[in-house]
Every structure is written in structure tokens, then in C-alpha cells.
N, CA, C and O of each residue as an XYZ file, in Angstrom:
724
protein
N      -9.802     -0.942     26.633
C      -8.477     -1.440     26.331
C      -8.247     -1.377     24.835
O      -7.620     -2.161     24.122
N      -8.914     -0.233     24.511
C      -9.097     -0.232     22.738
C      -7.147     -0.064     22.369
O      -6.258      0.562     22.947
N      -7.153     -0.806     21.363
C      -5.788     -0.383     20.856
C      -5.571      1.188     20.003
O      -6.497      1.868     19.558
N      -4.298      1.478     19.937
C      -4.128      2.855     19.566
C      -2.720      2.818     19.535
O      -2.089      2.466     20.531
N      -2.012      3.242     18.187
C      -0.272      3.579     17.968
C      -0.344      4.976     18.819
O      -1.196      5.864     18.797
N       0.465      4.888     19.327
C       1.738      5.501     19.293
C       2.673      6.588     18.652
O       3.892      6.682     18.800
N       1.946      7.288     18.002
C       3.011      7.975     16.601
C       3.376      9.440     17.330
O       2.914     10.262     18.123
N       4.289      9.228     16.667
C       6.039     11.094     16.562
C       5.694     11.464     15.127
O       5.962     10.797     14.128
N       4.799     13.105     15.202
C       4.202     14.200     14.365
C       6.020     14.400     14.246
O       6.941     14.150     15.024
N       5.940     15.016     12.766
C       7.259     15.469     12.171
C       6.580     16.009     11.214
O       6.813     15.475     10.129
N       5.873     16.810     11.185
C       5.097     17.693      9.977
C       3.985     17.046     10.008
O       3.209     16.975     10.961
N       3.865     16.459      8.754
C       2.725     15.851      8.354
C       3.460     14.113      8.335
O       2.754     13.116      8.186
N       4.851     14.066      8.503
C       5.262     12.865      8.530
C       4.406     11.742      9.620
O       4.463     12.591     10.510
N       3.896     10.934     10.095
C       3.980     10.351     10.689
C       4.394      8.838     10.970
O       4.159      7.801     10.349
N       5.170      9.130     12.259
C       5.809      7.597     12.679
C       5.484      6.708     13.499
O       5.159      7.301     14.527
N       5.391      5.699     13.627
C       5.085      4.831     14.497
C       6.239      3.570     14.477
O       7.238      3.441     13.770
N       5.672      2.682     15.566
C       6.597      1.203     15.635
C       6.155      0.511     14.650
O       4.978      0.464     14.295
N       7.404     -0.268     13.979
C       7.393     -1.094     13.258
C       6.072     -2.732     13.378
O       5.211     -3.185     12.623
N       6.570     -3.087     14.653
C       5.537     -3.958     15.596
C       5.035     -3.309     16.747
O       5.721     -3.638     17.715
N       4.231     -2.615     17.018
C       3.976     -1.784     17.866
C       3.561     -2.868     19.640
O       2.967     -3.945     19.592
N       3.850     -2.485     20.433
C       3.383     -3.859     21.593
C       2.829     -3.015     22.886
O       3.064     -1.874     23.284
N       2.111     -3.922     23.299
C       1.769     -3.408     24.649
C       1.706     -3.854     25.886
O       0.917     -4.797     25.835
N       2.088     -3.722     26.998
C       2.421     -4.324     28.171
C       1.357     -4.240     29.595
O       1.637     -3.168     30.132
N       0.575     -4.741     30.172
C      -0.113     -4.721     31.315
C      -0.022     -5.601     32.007
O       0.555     -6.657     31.751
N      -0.742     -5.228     33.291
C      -0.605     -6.428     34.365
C      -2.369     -6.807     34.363
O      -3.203     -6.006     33.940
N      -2.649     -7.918     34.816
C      -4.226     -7.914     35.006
C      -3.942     -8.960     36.623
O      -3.321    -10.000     36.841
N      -4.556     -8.254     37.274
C      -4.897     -8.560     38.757
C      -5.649     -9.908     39.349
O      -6.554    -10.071     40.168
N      -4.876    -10.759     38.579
C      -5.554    -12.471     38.705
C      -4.564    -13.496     38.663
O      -3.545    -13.399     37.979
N      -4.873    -14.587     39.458
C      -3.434    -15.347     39.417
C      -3.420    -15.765     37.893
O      -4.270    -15.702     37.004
N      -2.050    -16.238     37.948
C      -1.564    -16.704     36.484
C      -1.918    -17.395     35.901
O      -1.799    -17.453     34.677
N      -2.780    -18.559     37.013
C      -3.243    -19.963     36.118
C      -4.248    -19.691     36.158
O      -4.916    -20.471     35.479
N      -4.998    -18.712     36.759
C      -6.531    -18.188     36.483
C      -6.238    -17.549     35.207
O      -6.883    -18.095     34.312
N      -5.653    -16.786     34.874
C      -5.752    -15.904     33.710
C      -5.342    -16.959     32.276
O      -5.862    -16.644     31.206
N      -4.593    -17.947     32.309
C      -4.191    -18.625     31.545
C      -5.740    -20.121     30.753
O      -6.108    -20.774     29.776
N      -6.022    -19.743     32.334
C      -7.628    -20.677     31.969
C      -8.514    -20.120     30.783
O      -8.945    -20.580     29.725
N      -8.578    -19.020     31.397
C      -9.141    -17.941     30.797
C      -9.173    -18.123     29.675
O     -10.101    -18.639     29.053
N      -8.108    -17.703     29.230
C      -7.375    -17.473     27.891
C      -7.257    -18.774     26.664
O      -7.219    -18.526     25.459
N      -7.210    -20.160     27.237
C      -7.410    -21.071     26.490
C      -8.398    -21.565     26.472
O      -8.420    -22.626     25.849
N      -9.867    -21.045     27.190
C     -10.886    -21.264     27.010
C     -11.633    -20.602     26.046
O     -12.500    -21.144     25.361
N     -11.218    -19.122     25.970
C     -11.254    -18.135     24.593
C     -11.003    -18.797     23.971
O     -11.866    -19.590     23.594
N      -9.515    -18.898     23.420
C      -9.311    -19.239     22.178
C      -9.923    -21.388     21.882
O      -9.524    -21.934     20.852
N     -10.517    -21.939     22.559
C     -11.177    -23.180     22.316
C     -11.817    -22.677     21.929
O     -11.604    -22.936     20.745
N     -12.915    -21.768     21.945
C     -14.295    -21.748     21.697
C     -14.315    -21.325     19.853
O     -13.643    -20.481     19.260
N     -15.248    -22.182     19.379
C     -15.254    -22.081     17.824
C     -16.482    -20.727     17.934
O     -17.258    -20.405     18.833
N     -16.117    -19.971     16.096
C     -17.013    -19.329     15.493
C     -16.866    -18.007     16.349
O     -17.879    -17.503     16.835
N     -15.387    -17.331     16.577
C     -15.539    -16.367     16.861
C     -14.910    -15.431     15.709
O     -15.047    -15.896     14.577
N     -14.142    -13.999     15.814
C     -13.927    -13.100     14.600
C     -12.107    -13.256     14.638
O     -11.319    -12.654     13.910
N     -11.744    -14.371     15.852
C     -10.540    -14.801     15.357
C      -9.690    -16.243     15.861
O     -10.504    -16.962     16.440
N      -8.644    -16.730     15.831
C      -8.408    -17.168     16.374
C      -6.888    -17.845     16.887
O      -5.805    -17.336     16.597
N      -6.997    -18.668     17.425
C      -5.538    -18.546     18.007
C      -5.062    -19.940     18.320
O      -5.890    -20.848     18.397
N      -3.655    -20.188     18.524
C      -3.217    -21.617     19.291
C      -2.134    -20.698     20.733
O      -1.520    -19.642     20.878
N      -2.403    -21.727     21.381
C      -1.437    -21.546     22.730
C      -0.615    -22.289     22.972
O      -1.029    -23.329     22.460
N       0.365    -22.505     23.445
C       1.293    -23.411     23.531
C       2.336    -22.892     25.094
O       3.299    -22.140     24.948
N       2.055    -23.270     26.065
C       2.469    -22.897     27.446
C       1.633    -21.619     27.579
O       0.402    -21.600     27.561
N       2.673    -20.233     27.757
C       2.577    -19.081     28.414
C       2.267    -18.653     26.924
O       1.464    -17.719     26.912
N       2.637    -19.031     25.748
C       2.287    -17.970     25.073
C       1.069    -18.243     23.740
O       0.650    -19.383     23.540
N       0.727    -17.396     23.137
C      -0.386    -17.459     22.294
C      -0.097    -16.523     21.288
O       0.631    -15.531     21.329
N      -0.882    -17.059     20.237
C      -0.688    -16.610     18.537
C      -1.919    -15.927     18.313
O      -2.677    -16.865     18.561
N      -2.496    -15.195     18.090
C      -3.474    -14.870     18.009
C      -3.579    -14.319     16.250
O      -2.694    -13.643     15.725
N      -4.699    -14.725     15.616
C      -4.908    -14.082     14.328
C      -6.473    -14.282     13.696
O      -7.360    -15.099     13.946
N      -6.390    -13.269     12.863
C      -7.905    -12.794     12.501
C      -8.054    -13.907     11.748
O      -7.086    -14.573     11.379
N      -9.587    -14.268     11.389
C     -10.095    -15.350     10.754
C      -9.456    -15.612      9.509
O      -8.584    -14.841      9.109
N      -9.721    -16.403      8.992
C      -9.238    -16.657      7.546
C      -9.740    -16.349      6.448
O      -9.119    -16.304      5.386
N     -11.371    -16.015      6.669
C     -12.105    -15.196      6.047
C     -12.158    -13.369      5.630
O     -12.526    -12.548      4.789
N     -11.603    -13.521      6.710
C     -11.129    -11.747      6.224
C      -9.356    -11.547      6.601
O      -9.060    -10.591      7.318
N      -8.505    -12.248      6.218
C      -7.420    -12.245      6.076
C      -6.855    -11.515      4.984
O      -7.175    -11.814      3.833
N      -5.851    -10.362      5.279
C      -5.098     -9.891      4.060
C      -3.683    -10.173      3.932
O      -3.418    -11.006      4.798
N      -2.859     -9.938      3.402
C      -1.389     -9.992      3.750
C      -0.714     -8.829      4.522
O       0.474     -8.805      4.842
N      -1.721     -7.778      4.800
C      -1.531     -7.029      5.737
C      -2.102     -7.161      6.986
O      -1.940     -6.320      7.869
N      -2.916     -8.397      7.146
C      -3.607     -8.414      8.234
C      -2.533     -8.614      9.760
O      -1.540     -9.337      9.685
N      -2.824     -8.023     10.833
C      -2.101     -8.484     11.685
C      -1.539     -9.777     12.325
O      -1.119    -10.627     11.538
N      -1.491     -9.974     13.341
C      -0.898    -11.216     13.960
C      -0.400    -10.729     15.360
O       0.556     -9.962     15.470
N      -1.044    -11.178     16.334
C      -0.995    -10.950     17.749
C      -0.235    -12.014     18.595
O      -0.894    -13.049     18.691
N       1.155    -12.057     19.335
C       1.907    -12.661     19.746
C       1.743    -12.276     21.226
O       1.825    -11.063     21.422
N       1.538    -13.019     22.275
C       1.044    -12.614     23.472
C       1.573    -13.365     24.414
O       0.860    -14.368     24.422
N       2.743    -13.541     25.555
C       3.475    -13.858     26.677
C       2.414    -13.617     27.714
O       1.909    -12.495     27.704
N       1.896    -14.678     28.808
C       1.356    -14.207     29.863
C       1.855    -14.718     30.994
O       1.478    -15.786     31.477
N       2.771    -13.943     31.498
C       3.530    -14.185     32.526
C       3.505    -13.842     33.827
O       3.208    -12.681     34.109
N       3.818    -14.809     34.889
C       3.746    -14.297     36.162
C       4.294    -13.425     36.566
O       5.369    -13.008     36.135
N       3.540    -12.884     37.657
C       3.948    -11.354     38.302
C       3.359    -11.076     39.542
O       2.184    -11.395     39.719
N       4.221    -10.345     40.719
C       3.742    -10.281     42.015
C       2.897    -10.010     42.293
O       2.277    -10.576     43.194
N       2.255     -8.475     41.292
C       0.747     -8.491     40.690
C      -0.379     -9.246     40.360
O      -1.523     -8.875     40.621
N      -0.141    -10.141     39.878
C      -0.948    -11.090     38.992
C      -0.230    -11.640     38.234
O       0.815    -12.218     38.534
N      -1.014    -11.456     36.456
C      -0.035    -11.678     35.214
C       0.214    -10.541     34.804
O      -0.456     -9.511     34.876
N       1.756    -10.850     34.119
C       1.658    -10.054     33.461
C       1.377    -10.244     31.795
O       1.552    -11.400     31.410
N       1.100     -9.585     31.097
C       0.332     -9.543     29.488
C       1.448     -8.935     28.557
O       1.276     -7.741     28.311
N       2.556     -9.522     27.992
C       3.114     -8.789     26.605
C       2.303     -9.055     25.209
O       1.717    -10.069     24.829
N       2.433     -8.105     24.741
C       1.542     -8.052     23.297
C       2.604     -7.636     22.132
O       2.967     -6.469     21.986
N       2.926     -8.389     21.562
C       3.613     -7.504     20.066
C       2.314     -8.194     18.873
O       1.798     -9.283     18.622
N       2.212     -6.318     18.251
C       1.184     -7.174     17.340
C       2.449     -6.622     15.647
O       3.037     -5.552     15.488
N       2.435     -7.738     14.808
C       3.042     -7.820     13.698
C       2.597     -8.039     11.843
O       1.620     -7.340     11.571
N       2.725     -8.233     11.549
C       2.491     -8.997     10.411
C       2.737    -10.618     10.559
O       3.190    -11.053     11.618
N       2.338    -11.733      9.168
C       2.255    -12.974      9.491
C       4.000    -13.152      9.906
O       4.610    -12.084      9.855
N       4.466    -13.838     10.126
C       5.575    -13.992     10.524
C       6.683    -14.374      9.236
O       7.910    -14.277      9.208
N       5.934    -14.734      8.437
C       6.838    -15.411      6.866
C       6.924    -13.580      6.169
O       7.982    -13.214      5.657
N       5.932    -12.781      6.235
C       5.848    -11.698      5.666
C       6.671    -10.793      7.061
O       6.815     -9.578      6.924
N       6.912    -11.123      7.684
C       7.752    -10.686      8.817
C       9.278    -10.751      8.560
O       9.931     -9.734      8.325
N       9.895    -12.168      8.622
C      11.083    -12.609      8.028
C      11.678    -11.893      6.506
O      12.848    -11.672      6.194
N      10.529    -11.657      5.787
C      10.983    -11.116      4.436
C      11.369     -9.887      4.852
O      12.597     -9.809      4.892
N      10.631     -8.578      5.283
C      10.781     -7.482      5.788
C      12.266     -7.551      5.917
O      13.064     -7.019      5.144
N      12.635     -8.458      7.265
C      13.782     -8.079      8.327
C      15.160     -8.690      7.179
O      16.364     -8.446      7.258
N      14.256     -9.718      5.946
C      15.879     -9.980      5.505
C      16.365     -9.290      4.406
O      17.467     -9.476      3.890
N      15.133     -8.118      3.894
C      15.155     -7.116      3.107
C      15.851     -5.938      3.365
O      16.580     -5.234      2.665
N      15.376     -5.858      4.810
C      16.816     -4.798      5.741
C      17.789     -4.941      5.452
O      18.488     -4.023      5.023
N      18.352     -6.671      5.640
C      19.429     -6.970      5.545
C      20.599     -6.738      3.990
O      21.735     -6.420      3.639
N      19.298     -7.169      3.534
C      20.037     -7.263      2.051
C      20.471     -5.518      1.937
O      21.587     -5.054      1.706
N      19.418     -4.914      2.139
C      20.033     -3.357      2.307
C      20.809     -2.876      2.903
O      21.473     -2.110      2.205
N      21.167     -2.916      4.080
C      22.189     -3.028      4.388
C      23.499     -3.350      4.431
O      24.346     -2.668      5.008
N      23.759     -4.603      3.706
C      25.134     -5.442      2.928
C      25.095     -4.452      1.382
O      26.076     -4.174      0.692
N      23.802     -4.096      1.155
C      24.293     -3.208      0.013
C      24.627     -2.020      0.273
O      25.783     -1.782     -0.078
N      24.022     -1.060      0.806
C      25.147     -0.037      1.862
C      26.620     -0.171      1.889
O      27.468      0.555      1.369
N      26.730     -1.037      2.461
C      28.098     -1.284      3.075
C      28.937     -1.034      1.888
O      29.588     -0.057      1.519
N      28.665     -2.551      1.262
C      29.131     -3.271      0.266
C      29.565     -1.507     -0.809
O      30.734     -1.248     -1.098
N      28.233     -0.443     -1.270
C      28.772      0.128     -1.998
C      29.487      1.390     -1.202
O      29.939      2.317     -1.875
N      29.564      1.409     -0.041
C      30.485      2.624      0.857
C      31.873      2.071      0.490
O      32.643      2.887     -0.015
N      32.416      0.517      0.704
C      33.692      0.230      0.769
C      34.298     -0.017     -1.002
O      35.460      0.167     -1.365
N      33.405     -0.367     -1.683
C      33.213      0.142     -3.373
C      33.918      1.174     -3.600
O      35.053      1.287     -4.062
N      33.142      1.953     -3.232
C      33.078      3.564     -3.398
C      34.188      4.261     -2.695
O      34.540      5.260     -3.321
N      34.768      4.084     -1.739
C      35.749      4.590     -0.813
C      36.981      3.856     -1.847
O      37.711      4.641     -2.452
N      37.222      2.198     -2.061
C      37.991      2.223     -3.006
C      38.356      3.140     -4.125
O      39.415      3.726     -4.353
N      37.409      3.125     -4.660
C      37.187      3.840     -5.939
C      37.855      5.227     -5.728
O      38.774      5.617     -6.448
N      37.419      5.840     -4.854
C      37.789      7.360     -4.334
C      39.560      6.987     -4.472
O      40.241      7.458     -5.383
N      40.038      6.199     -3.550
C      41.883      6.012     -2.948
C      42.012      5.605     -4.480
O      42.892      6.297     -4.992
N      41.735      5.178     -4.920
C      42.923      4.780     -6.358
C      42.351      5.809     -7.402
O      42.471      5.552     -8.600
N      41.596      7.226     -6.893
C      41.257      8.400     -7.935
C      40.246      8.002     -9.190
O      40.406      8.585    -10.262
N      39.040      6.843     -9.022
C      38.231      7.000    -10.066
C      37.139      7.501     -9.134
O      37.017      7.507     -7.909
N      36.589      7.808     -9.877
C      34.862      7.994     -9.367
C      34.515      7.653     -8.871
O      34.305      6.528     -9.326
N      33.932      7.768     -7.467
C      33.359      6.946     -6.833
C      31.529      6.614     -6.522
O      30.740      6.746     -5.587
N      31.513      6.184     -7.763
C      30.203      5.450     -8.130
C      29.501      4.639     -7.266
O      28.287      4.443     -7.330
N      30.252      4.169     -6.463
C      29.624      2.763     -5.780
C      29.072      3.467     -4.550
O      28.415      2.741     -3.804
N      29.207      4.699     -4.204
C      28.455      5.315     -2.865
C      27.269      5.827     -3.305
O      26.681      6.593     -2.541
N      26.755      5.558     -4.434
C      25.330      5.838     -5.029
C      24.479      4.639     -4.120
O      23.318      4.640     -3.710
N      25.246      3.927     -4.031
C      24.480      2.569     -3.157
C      23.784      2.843     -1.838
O      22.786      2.206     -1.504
N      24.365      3.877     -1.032
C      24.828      5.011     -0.127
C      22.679      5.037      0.129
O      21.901      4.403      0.842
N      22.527      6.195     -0.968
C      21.120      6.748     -0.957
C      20.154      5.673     -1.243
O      19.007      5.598     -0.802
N      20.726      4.884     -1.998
C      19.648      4.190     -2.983
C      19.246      2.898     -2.026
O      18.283      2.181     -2.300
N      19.957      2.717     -1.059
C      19.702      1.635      0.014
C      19.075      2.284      0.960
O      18.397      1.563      1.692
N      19.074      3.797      1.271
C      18.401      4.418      2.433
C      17.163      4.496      2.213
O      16.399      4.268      3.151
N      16.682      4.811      1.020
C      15.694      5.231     -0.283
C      14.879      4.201     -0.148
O      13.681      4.347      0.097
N      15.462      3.035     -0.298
C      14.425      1.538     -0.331
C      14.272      1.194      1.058
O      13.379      0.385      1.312
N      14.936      1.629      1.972
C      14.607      0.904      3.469
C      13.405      2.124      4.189
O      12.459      1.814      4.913
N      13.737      3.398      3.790
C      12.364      4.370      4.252
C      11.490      3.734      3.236
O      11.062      2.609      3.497
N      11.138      4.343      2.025
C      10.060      2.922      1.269
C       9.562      1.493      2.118
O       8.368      1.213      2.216
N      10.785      0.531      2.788
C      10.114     -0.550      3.178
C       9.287     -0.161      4.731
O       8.285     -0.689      5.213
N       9.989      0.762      5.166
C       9.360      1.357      6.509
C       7.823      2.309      6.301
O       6.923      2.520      7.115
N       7.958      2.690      5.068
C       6.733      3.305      4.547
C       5.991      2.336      4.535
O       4.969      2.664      5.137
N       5.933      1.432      4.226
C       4.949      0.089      3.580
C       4.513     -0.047      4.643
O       3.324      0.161      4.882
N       5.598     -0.532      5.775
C       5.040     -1.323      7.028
C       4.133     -0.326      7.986
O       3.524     -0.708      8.985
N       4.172      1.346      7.363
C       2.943      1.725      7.972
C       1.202      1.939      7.118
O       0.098      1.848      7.654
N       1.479      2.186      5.922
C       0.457      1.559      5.319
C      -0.284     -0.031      5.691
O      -1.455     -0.411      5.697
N       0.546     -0.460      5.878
C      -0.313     -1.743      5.963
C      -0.459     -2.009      7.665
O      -0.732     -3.177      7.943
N      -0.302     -1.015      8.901
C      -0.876     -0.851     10.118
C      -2.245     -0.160      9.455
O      -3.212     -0.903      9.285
N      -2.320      0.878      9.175
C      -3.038      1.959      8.714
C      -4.367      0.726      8.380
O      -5.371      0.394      9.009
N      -3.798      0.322      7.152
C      -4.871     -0.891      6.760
C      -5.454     -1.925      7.225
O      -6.417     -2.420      6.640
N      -4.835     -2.545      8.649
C      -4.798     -3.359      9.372
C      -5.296     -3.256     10.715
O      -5.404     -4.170     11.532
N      -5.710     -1.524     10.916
C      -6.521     -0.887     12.232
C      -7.409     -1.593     12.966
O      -7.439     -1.688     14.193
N      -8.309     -2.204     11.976
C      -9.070     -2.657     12.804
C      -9.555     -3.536     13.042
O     -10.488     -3.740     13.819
N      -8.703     -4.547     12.075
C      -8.248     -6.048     12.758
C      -7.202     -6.015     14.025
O      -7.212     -6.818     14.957
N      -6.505     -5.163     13.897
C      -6.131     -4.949     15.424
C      -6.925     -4.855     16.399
O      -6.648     -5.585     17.351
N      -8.102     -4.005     16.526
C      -8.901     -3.529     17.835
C      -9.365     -4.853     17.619
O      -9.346     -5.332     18.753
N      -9.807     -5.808     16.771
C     -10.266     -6.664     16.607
C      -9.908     -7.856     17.556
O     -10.619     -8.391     18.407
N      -8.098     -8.243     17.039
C      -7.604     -8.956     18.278
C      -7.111     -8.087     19.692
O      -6.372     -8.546     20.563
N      -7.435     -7.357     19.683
C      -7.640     -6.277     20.903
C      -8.692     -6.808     21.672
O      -8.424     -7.398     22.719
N      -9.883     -6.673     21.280
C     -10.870     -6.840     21.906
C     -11.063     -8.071     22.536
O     -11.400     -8.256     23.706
N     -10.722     -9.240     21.317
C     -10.502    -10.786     21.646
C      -9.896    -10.812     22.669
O     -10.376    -11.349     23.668
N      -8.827    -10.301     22.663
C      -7.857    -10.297     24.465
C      -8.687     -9.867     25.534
O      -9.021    -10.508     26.530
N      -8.913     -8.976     25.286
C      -9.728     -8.192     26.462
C     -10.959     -9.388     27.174
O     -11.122     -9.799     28.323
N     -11.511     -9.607     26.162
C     -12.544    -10.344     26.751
C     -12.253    -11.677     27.418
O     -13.040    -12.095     28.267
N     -10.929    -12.522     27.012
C     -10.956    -13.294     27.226
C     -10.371    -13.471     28.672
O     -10.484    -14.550     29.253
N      -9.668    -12.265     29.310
C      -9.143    -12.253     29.973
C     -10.472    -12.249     31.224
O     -11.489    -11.568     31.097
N     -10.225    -13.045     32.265
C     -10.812    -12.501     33.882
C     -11.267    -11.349     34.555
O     -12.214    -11.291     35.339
N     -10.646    -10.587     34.253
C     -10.861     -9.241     35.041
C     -10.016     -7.777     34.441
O      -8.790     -7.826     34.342
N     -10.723     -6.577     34.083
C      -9.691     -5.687     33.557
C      -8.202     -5.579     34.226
O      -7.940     -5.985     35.359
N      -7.311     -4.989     33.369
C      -5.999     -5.101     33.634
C      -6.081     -3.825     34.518
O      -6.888     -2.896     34.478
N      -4.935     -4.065     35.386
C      -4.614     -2.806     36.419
C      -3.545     -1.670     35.799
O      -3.399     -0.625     36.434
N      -3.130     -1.789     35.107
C      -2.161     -0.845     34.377
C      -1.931     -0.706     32.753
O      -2.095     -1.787     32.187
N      -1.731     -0.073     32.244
C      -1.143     -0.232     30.905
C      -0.270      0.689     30.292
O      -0.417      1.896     30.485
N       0.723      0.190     29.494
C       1.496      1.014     29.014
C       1.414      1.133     27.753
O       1.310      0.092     27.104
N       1.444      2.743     26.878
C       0.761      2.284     25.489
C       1.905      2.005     24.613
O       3.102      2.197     24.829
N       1.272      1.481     23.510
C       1.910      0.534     22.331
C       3.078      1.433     21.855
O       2.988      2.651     21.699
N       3.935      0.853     21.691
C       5.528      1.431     20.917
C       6.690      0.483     21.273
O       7.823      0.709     20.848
């Protein structure tokens, strides 16, 4: 159940998901698998760890080998006619998460902000300067999308890491899987 992205070859470009996730069923009732799972994460002195709170669980690498790229494993285990079913989004910490998504944002309002600038500018015949905003916001959001794969790249194998943690903690291998994207 080793983890593994997902990536779209475009030359030498490569892409992947931002939070990449993965979905299975594992062939055990729900409150069996849920036993399971908070009996893992009770147990002290392992290579990570986690809180649960109902159906779902936080999962993250020790604190000892923590980076600001280190991952963060968010995990739904939900019933299913199957068994459970297992959602996985694995991310960054969630505060370094929020910054990301409000960095979009800000790029985006600057986009805008210099298209309708700039489109002014054009109707009353000056220059329209303000659609420089145009590139220079696209420019910084591939950059921030660049980052967020460097720091998967860097973060590999604290992933298989809380990969593995799942795996084991679970009852019985999963009956299906769909891979991460």
C-alpha cells in the first residue's frame, strides 16, 4: 500500500496534486476498523502520530523529524456496504496550508484588480499598465505551485511513512484502491 503521486509528464515538466489523496475500501466492519485505528494511534513511541476525533484522524510525523514541509495525513473512515471506507488527503500543516490557499487569493484579487486597471486605462487611451498584473500574478501562483511540489518531493518519505502507519494499523489489507490525485 506504498504511497506514490500521480504525475502528467509535459516534457520534463512534472505535475502532480496539490494535496494528493487516496481512496480504498478495507473489508472489515467499521467499528472493527475504527478499533483498530485508535489503538494505533494510542500506542506511544512510534515514527508518528495522531489524534482521532469520531470517524476522522490527523495523522503526523513525529516532532522530532518535523519540517515545514513535512506532511500531514487527514483520514475519514467511513462506512460502506463493503466494509470501510478509507479517504486520505495527505497535505501540508494546515496553518502552512491556509497561507498557500490565501496567497492564491491575494493573487488572484491582484489579477483581477490589475485586468479592470488596465482595461480602464486602455477606454480612456493611456497605457495600459495595470495588465502587467495579468503575468506577474500568473508568474507567482506557478512559483507557489512550484513550491508545493518541491516540498512533496521533500516530504516523500514521510509520506510512505504515514502510509505505512495506516496500513498497519488497519485489520486487514484493503480490497481496492484508487491511486492518489
Amino acid at each position: 500500500m506504498g504511497y506514490r503521486i500521480v504525475m502528467f509528464h509535459l516534457g520534463m515538466l512534472h505535475l502532480g496534486p496539490m494535496r494528493p489523496r487516496r481512496v480504498f475500501v478495507v473489508p472489515a466492519p467499521h467499528g472493527e476498523v475504527l478499533a483498530a485505528v485508535r489503538a494505533a494511534v494510542g500506542r506511544a513511541g512510534g515514527p508518528c502520530h495522531g489524534v482521532m476525533s469520531g470517524n476522522h484522524l490527523e495523522l503526523l510525523v513525529d516532532p522530532a523529524e518535523r519540517h515545514f514541509w513535512s506532511p500531514w495525513l487527514s483520514v475519514d473512515l467511513l462506512p460502506d456496504p463493503r466494509g470501510t471506507r478509507v479517504k486520505c488527503r495527505y497535505g501540508p500543516h494546515p496553518s502552512l496550508w491556509t497561507a498557500i490557499a490565501s496567497l492564491y487569493a491575494v493573487l488572484a484579487f491582484a489579477a483581477l484588480a490589475g485586468a479592470v486597471f488596465g482595461g480602464t486605462q486602455a477606454l480612456i487611451g493611456h497605457s495600459a499598465s495595470g495588465l502587467w498584473a495579468l503575468p506577474i500574478s500568473l508568474g507567482l501562483a506557478v512559483a507557489l505551485y512550484a513550491g508545493s511540489q518541491i516540498g512533496q518531493r521533500l516530504g516523500a518519505d514521510q509520506m510512505d511513512v504515514l502510509d505505512g502507519f495506516l496500513a498497519a494499523a488497519l485489520p486487514i489489507e484493503p480490497e481496492e484502491a484508487t491511486p492518489p490525485g
